[in-house]
Each structure stands twice: as structure tokens, then as C-alpha cells.
C-alpha positions in Angstrom: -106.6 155.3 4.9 -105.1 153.9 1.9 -101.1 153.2 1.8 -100.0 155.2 -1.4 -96.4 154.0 -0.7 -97.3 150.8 -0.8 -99.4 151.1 -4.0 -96.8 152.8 -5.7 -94.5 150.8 -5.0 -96.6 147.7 -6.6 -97.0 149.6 -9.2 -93.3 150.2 -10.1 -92.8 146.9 -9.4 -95.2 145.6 -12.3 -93.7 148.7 -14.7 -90.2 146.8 -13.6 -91.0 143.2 -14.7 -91.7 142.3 -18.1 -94.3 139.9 -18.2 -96.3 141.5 -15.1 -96.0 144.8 -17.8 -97.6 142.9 -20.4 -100.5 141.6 -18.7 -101.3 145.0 -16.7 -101.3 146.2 -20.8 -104.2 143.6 -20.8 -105.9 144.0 -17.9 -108.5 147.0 -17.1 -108.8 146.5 -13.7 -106.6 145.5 -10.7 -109.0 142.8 -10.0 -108.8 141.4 -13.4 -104.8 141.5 -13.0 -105.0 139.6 -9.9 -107.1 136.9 -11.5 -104.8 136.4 -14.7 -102.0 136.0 -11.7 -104.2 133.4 -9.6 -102.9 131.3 -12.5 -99.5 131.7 -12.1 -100.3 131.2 -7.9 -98.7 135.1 -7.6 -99.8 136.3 -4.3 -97.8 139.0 -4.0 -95.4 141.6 -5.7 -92.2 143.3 -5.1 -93.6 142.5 -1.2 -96.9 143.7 -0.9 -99.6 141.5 -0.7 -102.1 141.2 -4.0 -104.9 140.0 -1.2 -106.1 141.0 2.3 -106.3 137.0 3.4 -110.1 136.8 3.9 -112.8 135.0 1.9 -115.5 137.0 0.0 -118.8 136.3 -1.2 -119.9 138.2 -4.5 -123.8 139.0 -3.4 -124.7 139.3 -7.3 -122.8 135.8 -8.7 -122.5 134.0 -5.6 -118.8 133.5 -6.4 -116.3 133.5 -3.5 -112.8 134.8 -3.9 -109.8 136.3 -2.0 -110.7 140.4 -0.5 -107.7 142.4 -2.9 -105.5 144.3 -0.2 -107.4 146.8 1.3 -104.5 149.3 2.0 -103.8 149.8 -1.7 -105.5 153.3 -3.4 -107.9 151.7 -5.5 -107.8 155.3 -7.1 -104.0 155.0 -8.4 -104.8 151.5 -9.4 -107.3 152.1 -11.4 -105.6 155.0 -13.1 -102.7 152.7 -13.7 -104.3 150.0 -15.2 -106.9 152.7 -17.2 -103.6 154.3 -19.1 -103.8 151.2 -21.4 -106.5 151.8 -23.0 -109.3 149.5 -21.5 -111.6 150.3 -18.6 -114.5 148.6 -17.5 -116.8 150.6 -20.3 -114.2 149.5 -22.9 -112.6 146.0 -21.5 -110.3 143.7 -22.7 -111.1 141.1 -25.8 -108.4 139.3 -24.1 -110.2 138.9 -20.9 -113.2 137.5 -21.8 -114.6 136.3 -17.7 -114.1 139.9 -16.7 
């Protein structure tokens, strides 16, 4: 069961801060977000965790990264970061890796 409360909250929290605004603007998906943040060693946001804190293996690229929180609603996220104006069909010329 996904922890809307806590999504939301990240959510807000990203609306709230300026720069975290402008890249969500960016971004099309929450993982894409999270990635653009790795560079700025952000793990976390108004207190919730970005990551779960285990390792995992992409089966297609082979690459290996953190697991994103698994109590966040991938659903809210993705409408979130969708309201921009990119989505995985129509991504980012910002974002070139994703």
C-alpha cells in the first residue's frame, strides 16, 4: 500500500522550494528528478526518503542504482511531474540520459 501522505507531502515540499520547482519543471519522471538530485547528493526531501536503501540491477542496461522509495504513489508522482509538459513519450531536451 502506497503512503499518499507521505507522497504528498514530497510533493509540496518540492512546489515549496525554488530550485527543486525548477527542476521537477524539467524532469518527466520521478526517477529522472532523483537522478538530476544524485548530483546535488539530495537523498531526501522535506523528510521522506528519495530511495528505499537497496541496490538495483536494471535487467535491460545492466546499470545498478538506488530502488526509489517504495511507499510513494508512483501514480501521484507521475501526475505531478506529467503537469509540465513532458512525459516519457514527449521527454525533456534537457535531460538528455533519460
Amino acid at each position: 500500500m502506497y503512503n499518499t501522505e507521505l507522497t504528498n507531502r514530497l510533493i509540496n515540499r518540492i512546489k515549496e522550494v525554488e530550485k527543486f520547482n525548477d527542476m521537477a519543471e524539467l524532469s518527466e519522471t520521478f526517477q529522472v528528478f532523483c537522478d538530476e538530485l544524485t548530483d546535488w547528493e539530495v537523498n531526501h526531501i522535506g523528510g521522506v526518503d528519495l530511495y528505499s536503501g537497496r541496490r538495483v540491477t536494471d535487467p535491460e542496461t545492466g546499470r545498478s542504482d538506488w530502488e526509489l522509495n517504495q511507499e510513494l504513489c508512483p501514480v501521484l508522482l507521475d501526475e505531478f511531474f506529467s503537469s509540465f509538459g513532458y512525459t516519457k513519450e514527449n521527454p525533456s531536451p534537457f535531460y538528455s540520459f533519460a
